[in-house]
Backbone bond lengths (Angstrom), bond angles and torsions (degrees), N, CA, C in turn:
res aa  C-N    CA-C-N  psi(-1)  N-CA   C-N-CA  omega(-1)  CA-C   N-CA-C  phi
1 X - - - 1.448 - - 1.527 108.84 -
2 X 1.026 111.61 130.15 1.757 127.38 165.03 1.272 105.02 -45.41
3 X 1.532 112.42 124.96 1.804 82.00 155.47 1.597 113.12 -91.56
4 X 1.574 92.32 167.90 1.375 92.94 176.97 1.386 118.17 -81.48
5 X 1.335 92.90 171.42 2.051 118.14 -179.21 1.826 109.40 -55.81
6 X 1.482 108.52 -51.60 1.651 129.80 157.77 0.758 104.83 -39.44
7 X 1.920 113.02 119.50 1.720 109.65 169.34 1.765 98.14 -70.29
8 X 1.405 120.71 160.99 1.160 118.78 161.42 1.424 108.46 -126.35
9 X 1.541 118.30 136.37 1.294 101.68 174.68 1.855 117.91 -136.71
10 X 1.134 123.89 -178.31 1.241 116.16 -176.66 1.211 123.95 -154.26
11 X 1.346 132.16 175.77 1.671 129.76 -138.49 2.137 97.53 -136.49
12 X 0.887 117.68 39.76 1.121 131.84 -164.65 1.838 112.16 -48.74
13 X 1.700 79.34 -39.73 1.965 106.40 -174.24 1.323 98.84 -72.60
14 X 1.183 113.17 -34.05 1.611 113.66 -168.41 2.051 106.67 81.97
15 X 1.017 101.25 32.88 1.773 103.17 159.44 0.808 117.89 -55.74
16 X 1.646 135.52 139.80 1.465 153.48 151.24 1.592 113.76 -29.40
17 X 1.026 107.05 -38.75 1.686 132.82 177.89 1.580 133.27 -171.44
18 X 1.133 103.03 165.82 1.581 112.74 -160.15 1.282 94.90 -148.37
19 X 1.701 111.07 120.72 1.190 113.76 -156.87 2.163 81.23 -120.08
20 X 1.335 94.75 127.04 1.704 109.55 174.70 1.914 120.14 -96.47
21 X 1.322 107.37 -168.27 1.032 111.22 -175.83 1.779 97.97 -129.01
22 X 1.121 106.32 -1.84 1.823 92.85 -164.65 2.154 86.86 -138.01
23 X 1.128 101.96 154.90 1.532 127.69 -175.39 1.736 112.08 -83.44
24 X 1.512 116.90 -27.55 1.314 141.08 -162.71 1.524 96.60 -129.90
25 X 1.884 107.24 124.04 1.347 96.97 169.36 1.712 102.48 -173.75
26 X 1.130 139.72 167.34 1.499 126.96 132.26 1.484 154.07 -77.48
27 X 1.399 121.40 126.20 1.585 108.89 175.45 1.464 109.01 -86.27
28 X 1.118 112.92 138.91 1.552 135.54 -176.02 1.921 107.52 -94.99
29 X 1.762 107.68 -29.33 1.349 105.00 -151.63 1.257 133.99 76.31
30 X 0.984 129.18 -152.61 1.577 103.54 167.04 1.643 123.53 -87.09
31 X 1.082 115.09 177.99 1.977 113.10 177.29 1.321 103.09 -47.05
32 X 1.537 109.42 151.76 1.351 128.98 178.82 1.702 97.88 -64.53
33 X 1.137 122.90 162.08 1.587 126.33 -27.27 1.442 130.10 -78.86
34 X 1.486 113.78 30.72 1.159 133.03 147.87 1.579 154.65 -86.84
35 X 1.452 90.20 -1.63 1.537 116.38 168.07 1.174 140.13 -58.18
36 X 0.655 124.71 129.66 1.771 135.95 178.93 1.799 114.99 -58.54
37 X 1.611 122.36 151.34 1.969 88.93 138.05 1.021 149.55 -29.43
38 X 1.255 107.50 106.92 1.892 113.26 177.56 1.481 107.30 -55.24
39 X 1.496 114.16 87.67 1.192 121.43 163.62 1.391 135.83 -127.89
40 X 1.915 94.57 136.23 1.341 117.21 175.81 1.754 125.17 -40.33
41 X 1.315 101.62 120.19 1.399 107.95 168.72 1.509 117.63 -129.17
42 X 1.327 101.57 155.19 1.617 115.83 -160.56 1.572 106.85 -130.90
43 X 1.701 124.49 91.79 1.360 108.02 173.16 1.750 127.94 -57.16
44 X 1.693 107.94 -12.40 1.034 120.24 -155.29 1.781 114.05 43.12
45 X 1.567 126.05 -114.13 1.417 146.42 -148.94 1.689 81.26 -95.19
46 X 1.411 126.80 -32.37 1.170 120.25 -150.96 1.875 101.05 -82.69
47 X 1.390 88.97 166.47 1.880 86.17 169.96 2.273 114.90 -125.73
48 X 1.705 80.26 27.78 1.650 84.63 -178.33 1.650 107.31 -157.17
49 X 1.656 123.19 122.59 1.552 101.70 174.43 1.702 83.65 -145.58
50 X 1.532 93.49 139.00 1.441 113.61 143.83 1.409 142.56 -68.09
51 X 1.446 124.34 133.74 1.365 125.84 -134.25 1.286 93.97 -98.13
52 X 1.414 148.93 135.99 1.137 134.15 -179.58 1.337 136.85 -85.40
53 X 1.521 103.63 4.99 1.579 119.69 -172.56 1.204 111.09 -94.91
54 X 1.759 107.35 -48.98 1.364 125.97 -179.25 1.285 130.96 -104.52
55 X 1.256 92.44 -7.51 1.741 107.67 -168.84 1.502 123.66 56.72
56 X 1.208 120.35 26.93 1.474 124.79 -175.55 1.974 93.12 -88.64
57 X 1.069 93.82 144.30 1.745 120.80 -168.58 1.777 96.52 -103.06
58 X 1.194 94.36 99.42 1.603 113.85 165.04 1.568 112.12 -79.28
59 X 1.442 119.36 136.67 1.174 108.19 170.73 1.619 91.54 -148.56
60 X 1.940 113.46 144.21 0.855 135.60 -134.98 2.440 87.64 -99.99
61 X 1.184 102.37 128.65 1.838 97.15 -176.13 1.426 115.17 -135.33
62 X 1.435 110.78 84.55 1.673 122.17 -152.70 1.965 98.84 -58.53
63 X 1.237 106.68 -3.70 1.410 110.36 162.72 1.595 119.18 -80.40
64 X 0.880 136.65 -14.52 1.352 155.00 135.43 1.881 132.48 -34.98
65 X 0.941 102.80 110.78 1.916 102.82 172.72 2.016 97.95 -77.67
66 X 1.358 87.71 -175.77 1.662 97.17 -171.31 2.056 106.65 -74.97
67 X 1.322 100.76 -27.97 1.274 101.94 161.80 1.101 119.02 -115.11
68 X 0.569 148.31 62.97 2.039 155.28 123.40 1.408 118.11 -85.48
69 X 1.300 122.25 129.02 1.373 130.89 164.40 2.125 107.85 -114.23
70 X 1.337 78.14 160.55 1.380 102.23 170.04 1.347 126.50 -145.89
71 X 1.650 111.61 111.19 1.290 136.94 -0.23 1.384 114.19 -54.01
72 X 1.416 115.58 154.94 1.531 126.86 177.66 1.552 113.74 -51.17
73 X 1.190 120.77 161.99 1.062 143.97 158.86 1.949 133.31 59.85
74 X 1.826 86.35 34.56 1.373 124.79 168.51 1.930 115.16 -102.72
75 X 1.159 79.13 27.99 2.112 78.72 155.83 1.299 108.64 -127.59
76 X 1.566 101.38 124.73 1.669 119.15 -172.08 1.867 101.67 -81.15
77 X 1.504 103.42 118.38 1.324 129.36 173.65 1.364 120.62 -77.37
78 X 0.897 151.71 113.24 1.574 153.38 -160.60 1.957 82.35 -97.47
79 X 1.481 98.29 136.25 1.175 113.10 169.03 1.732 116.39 -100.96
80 X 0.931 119.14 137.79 1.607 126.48 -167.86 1.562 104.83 -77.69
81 X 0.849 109.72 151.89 1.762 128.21 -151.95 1.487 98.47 -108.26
């Protein structure tokens, strides 16, 4: 599988929050086979949204690229097939 263009990322640690670099993205939940729906979220105007599966609190950190998280090592990697 390709990965996609959409960063996707996920809450595996169980953090209070996960602070991103991009406004548009997916929550996974934690790594498979514990994951949730891969679902699309949209801060739009905003710079913070709660995920509705997992409830992990995204907040938007223009110090941030599209893959970087904060804390580290919450961007979900698609493994090659």
């Amino acid at each position: 599988m390709a990965a996609p263009k959409t960063p996707h990322f996920h809450n595996s640690e169980g953090h209070r929050q996960v602070s991103i670099g991009v406004h548009e993205f997916q929550c996974v939940g934690a790594k498979p086979p514990f994951d949730h729906p891969h679902v699309f979220l949209d801060m739009g105007d905003d710079h913070e949204i709660v995920c509705p599966y997992c409830s992990t609190l995204y907040k938007y950190d223009e110090r941030l690229d599209a893959s970087e998280t904060s804390p580290a090592g919450c961007l979900f990697e698609f493994e090659d097939a």
